[in-house]
PyMOL CGO cylinders between C-alpha atoms (Angstrom):
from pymol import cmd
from pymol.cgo import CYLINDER

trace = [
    CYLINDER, 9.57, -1.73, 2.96, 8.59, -1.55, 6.19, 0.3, 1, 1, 1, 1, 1, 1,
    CYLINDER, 8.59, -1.55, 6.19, 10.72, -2.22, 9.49, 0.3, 1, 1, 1, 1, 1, 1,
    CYLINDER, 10.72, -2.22, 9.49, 7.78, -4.50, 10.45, 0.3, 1, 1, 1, 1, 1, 1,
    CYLINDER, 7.78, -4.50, 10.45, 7.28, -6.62, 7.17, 0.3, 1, 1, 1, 1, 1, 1,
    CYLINDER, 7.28, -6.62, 7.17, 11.49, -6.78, 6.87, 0.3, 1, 1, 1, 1, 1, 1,
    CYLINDER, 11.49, -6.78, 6.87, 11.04, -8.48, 10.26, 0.3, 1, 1, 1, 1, 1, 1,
    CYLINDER, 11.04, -8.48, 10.26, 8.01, -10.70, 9.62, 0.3, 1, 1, 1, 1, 1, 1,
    CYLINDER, 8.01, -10.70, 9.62, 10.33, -11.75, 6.18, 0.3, 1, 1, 1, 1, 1, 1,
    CYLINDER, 10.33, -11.75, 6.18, 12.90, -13.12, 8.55, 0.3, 1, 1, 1, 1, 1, 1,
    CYLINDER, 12.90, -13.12, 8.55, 10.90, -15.22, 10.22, 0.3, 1, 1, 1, 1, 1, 1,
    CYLINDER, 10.90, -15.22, 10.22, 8.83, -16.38, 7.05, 0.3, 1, 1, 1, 1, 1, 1,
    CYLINDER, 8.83, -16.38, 7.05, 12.52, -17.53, 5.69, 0.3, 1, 1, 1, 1, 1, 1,
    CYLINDER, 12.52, -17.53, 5.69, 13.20, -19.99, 8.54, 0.3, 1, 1, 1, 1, 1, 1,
    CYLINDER, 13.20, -19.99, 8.54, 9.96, -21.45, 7.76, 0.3, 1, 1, 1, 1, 1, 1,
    CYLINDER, 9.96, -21.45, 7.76, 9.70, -24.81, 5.57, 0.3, 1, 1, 1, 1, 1, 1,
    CYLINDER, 9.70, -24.81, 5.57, 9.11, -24.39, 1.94, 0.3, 1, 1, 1, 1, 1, 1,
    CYLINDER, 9.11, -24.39, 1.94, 5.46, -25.39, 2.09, 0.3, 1, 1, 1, 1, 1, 1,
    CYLINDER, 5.46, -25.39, 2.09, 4.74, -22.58, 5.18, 0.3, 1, 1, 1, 1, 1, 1,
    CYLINDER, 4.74, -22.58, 5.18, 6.89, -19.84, 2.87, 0.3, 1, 1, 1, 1, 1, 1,
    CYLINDER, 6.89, -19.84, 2.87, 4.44, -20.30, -0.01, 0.3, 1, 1, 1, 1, 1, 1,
    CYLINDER, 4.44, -20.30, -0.01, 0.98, -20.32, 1.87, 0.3, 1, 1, 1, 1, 1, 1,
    CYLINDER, 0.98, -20.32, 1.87, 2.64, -17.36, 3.29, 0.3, 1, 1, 1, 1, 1, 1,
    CYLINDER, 2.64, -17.36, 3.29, 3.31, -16.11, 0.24, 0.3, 1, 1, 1, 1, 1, 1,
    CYLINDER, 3.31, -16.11, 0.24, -0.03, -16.94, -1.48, 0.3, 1, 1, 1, 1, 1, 1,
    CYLINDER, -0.03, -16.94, -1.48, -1.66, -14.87, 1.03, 0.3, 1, 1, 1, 1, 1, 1,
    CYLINDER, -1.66, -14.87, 1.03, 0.54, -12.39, 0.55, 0.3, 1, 1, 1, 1, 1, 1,
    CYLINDER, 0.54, -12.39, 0.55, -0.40, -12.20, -3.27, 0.3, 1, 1, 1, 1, 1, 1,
    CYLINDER, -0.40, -12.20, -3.27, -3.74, -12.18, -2.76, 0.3, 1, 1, 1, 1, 1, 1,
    CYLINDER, -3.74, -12.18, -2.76, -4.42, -9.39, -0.16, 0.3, 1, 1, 1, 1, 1, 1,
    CYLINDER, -4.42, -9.39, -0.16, -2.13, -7.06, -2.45, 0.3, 1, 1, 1, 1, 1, 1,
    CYLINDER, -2.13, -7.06, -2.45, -3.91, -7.71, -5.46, 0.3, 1, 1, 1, 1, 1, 1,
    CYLINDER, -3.91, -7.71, -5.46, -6.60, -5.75, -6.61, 0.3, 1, 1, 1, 1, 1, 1,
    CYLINDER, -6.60, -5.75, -6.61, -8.36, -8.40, -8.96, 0.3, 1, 1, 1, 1, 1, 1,
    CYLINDER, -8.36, -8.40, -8.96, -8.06, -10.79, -6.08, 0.3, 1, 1, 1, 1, 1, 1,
    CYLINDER, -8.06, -10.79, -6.08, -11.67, -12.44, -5.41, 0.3, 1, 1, 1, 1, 1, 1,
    CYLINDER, -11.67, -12.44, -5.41, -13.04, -12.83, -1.44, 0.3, 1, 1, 1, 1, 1, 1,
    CYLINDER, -13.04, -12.83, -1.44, -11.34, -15.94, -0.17, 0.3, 1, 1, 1, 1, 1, 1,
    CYLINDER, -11.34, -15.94, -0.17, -14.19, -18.19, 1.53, 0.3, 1, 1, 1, 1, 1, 1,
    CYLINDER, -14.19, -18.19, 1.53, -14.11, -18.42, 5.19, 0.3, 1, 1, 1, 1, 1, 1,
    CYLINDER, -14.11, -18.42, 5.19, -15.12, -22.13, 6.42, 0.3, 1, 1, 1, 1, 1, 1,
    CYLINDER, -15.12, -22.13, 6.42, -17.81, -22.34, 9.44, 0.3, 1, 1, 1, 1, 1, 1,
    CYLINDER, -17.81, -22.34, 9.44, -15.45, -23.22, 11.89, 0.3, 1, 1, 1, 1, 1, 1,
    CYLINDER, -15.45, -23.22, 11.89, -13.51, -20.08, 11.64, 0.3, 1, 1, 1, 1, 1, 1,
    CYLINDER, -13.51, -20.08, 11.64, -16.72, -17.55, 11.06, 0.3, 1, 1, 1, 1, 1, 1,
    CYLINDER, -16.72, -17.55, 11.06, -17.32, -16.27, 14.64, 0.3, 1, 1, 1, 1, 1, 1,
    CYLINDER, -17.32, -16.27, 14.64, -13.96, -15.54, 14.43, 0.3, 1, 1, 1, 1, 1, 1,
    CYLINDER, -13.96, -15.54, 14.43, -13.28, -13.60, 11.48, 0.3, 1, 1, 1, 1, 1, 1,
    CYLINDER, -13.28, -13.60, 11.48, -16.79, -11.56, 12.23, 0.3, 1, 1, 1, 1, 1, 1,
    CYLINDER, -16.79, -11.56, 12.23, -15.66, -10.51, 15.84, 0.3, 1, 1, 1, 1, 1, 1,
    CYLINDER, -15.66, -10.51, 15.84, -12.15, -9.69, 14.10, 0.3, 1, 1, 1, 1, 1, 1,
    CYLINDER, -12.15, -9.69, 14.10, -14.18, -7.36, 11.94, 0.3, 1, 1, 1, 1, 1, 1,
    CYLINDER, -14.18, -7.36, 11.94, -16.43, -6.00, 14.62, 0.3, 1, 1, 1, 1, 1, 1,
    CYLINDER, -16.43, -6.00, 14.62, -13.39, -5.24, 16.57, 0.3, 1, 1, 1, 1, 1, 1,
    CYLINDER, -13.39, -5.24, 16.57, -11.60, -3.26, 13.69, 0.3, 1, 1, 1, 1, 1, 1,
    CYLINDER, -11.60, -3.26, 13.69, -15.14, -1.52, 13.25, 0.3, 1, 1, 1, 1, 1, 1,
    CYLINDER, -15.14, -1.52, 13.25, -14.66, -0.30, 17.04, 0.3, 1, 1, 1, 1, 1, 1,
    CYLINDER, -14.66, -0.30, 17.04, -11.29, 0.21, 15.98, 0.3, 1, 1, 1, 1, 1, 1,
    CYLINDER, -11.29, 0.21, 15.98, -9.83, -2.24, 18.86, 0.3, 1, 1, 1, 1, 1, 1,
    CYLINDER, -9.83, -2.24, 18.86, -6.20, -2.63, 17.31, 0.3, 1, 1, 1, 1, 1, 1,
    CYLINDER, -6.20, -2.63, 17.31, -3.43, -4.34, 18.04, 0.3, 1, 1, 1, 1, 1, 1,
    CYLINDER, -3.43, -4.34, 18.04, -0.71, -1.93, 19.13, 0.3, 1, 1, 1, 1, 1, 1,
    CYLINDER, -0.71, -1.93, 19.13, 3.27, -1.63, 17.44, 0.3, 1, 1, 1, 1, 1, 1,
    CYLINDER, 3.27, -1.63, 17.44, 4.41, -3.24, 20.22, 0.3, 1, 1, 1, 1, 1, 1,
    CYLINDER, 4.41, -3.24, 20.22, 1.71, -6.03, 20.57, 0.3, 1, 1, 1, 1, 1, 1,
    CYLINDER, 1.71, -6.03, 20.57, 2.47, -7.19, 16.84, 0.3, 1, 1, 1, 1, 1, 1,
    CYLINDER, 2.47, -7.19, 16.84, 6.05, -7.41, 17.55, 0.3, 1, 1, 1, 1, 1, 1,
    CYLINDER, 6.05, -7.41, 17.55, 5.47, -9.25, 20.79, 0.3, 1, 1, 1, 1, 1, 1,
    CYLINDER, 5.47, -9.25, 20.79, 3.54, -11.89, 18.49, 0.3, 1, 1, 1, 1, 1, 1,
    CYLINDER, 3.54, -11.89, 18.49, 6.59, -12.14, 15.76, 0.3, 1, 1, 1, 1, 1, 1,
    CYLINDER, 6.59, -12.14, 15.76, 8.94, -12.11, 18.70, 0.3, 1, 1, 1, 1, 1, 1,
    CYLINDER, 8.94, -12.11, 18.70, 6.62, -16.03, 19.70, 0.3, 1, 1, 1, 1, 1, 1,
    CYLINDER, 6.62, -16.03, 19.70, 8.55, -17.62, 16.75, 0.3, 1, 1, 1, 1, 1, 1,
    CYLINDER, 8.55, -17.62, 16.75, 12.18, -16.49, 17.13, 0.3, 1, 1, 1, 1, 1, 1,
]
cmd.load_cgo(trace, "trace")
């Protein structure tokens, strides 16, 4: 296991029990390979296709800039 995801754990254990298992739903489903395309709602669209269009021109977030972001709920 990762540094990163040992870190992201921590946090995801001081969440209520509701958070931990969306969390861990999602977690599920992006490791599985039988898992089918979850459905993005209209309201979130532009978003996710920018998000994609940025990892196309690979625009990603940095070590340090994830961390930063974990670092938000400590």
């Amino acid at each position: 296991m990762t540094k990163l995801l040992e870190k992201a754990l921590e946090v995801v254990r001081r969440l209520p029990p509701g958070t931990q298992d969306e969390i861990a739903r999602a977690m599920l489903t992006m490791a599985s390979d039988d898992a089918a395309p979850e459905e993005v709602g209209p309201a979130h669209l532009s978003a996710v296709l920018e998000g994609l269009a940025q990892a196309k021109r690979r625009e990603l977030a940095t070590d340090d800039e994830v961390e930063a972001a974990f670092r938000r709920f400590d």
